[in-house]
N, C-alpha and C positions, 0 to 999 in steps of 0.2 A: 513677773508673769502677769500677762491681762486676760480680760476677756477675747479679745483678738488673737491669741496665739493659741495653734495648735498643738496643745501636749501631747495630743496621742502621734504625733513625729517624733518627739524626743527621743526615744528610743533607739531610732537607727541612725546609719551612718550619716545622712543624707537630711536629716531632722531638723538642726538648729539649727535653720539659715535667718538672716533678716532679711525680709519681703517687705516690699510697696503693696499694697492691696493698690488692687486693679479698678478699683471702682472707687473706696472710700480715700486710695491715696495716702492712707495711714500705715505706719510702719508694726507689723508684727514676727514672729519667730514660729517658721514649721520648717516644711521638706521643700527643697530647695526650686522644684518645682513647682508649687501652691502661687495661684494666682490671686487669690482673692484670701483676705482673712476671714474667722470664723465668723465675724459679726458678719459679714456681707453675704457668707455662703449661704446656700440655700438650703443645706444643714443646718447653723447656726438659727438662723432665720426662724424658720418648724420648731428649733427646739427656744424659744422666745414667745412664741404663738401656744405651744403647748403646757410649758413652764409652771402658771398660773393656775391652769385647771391640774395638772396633774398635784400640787399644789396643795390645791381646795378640795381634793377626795382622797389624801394622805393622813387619814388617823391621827397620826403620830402629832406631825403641823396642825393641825386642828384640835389636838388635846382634846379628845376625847375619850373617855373612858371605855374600853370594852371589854372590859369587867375580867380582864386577864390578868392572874398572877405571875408578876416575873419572882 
């Protein structure tokens, strides 16, 4: 599996096809439909842009201490 392929297809019948991305021309695995893989989508794309900050205000990824006993 790559970054390119749509897992949330796997599921149904229709899911695991192999696709050309329409754009980047690269081979990935969703619904047999999908024109574009997830790097090109414009989903994809937003969640790349957002990634980093959501990231940088995650606690957890930033080890920080907030004085919580597990």
């Amino acid at each position: 599996m790559t970054e390119r392929d749509w897992e949330t297809d796997f599921d149904g019948v229709h899911g695991y096809y192999l696709n050309r991305c329409g754009k980047c021309e690269l081979l990935f695995h969703g619904h047999k439909h999908r024109m574009l893989c997830r790097v090109c989508s414009p989903e994809g794309q937003m969640e790349r842009m957002v990634a980093p900050v959501r990231d940088a205000l995650d606690p957890v990824k930033r080890n920080i201490d907030l004085g919580e006993d597990q």
